[in-house]
C-alpha positions as CSV (number, residue, x, y, z in Angstrom):
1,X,1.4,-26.6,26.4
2,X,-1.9,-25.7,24.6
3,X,0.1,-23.4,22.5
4,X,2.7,-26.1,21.7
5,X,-0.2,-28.7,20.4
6,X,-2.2,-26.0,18.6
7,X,0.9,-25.1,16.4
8,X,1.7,-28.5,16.0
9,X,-2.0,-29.4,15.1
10,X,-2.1,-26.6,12.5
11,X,1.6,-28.4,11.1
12,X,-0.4,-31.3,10.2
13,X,-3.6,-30.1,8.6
14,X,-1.0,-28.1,6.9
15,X,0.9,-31.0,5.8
16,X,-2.2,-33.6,5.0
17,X,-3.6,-31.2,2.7
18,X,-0.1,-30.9,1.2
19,X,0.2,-34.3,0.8
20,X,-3.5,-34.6,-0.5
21,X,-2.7,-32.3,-3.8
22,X,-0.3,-33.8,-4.7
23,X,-1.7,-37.1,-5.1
24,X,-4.7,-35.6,-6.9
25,X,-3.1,-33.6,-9.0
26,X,0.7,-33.5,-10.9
27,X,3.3,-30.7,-10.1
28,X,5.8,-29.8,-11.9
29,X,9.0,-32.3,-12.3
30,X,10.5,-32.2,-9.6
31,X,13.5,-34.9,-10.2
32,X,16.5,-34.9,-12.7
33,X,16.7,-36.5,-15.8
34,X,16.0,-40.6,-16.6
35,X,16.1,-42.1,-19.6
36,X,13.5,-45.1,-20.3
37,X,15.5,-48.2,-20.9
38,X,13.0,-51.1,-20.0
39,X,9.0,-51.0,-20.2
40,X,7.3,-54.3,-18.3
41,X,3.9,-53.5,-19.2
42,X,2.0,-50.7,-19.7
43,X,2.7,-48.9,-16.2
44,X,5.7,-50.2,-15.1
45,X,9.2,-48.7,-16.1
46,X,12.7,-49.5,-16.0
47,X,14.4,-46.2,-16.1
48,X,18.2,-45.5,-15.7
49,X,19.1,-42.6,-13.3
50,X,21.4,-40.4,-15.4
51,X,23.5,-38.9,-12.4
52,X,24.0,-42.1,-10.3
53,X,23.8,-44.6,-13.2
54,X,21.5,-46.5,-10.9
55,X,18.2,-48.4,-12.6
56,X,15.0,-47.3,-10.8
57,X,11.5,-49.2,-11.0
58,X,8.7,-46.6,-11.4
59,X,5.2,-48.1,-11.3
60,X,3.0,-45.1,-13.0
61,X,0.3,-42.8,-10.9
62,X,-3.4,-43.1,-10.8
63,X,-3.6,-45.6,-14.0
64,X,-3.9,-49.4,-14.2
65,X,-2.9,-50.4,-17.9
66,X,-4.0,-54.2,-19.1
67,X,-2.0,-57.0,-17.8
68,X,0.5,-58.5,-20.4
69,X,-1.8,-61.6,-21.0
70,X,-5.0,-59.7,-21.2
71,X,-6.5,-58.3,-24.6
72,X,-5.0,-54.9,-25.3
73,X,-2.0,-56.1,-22.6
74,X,0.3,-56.2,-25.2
75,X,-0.7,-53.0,-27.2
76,X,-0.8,-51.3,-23.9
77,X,2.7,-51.8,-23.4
78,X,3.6,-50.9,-27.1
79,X,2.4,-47.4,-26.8
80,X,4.2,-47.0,-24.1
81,X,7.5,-47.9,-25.8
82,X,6.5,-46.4,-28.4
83,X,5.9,-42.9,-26.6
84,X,8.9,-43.0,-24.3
85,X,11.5,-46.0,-25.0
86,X,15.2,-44.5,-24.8
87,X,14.2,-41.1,-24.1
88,X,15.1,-39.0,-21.4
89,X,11.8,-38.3,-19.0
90,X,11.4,-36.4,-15.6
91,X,9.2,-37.8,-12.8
92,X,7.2,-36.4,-9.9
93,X,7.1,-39.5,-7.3
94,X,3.8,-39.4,-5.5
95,X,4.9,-41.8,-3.2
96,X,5.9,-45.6,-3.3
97,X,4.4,-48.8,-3.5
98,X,4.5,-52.4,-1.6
99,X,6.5,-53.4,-3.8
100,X,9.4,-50.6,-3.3
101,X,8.6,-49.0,-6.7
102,X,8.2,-45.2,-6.9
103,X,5.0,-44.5,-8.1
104,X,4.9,-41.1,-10.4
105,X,3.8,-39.1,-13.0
106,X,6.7,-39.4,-16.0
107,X,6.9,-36.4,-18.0
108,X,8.7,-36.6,-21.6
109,X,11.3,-33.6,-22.3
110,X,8.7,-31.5,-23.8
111,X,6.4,-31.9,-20.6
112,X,4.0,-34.6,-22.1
113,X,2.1,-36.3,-19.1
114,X,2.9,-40.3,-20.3
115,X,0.7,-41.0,-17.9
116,X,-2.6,-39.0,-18.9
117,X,-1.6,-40.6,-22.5
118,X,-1.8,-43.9,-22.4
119,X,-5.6,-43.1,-20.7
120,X,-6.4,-40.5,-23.6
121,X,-5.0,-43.3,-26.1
122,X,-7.3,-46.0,-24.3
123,X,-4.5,-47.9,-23.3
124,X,-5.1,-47.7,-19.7
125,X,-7.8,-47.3,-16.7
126,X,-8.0,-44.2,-14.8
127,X,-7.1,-46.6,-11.2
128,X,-9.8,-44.7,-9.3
129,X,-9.1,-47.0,-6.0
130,X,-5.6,-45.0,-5.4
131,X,-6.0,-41.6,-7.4
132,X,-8.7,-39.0,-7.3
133,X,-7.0,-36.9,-10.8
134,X,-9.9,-35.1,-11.9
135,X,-7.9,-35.2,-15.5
136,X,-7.2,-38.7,-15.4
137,X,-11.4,-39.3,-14.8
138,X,-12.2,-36.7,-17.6
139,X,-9.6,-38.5,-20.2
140,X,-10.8,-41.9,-19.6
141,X,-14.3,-40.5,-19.9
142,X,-13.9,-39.2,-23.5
143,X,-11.5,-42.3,-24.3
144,X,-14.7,-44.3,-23.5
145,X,-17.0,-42.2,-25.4
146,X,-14.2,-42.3,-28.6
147,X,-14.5,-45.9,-28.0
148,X,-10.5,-46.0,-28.6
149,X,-7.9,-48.5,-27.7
150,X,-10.0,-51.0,-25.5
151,X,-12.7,-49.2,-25.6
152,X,-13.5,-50.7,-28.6
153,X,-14.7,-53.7,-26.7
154,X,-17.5,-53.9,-25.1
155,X,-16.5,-56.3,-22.2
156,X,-13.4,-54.4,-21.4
157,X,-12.2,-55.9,-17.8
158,X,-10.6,-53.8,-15.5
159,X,-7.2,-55.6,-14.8
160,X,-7.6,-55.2,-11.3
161,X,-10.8,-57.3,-11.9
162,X,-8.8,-59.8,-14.2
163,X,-6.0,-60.3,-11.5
164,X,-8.5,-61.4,-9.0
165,X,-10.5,-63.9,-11.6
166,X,-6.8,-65.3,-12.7
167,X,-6.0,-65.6,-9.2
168,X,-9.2,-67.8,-8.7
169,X,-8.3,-70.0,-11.5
């Protein structure tokens, strides 16, 4: 009996550490092809399943871009279509959320990270609440310091901060 639980207690460090890379840091694609066909805001996807023709919300990993009514909502979403509409993009799902979104890293064909680009561009906040990506930290960082996309104001509100005000209102 001892034996049995210390196997299965060295199965689940083994798996929780699995489980915590992978939320801290991107692997490789690990999913077939999408193509972008609808962009909500500035993390939030439409894409259309190539193989089962199937549409797919995909809310993106470890950033939290400007709401659509908030300053730089709008630009936010933009670069986003302007990076990835109607091409074909891999993911690697991390997980998904309340809302029965996947939530992932979307790489374009040439392995860009759309995700650590709309941070580097200032389009979006490194959502420290739900990702510990040490790149994701270190891009918003110099974004800030670049004073680039919203950067360049100086009373920049997190939208997770402008949610909670707009629900007060």
């Amino acid at each position: 009996m001892l034996k049995k639980w210390g196997w299965f207690a060295w199965l689940t460090a083994l798996l929780l550490s699995a489980c915590e890379f992978e939320g801290s840091h991107p692997a490789s694609t690990t999913s077939a092809p999408y193509l972008v066909v609808g962009i909500s805001d500035g993390d939030t996807f439409t894409l259309l399943e190539e193989a089962t023709k199937a549409n797919v919300k995909v809310r993106l990993y470890g950033i939290d871009a400007p709401e659509k009514r908030q300053p730089y909502g709008e630009r936010a979403k933009q670069f986003a279509s302007d990076l990835c509409f109607r091409k074909n993009v891999n993911l690697n799902v991390v997980n998904k959320d309340r809302y029965g979104r996947s939530v992932a890293y979307i790489y374009l064909e040439d392995g860009t990270n759309v995700n650590y680009e709309l941070v580097k561009a200032g389009m979006a906040w490194h959502y420290k609440q739900f990702s510990k990506d040490p790149e994701l930290e270190r891009l918003e960082a110099d974004a800030r310091k670049r004073r680039v996309g919203l950067w360049r104001d100086k009373n920049a509100m997190p939208p997770w901060e402008w949610r909670k005000q707009s629900k007060l209102q």
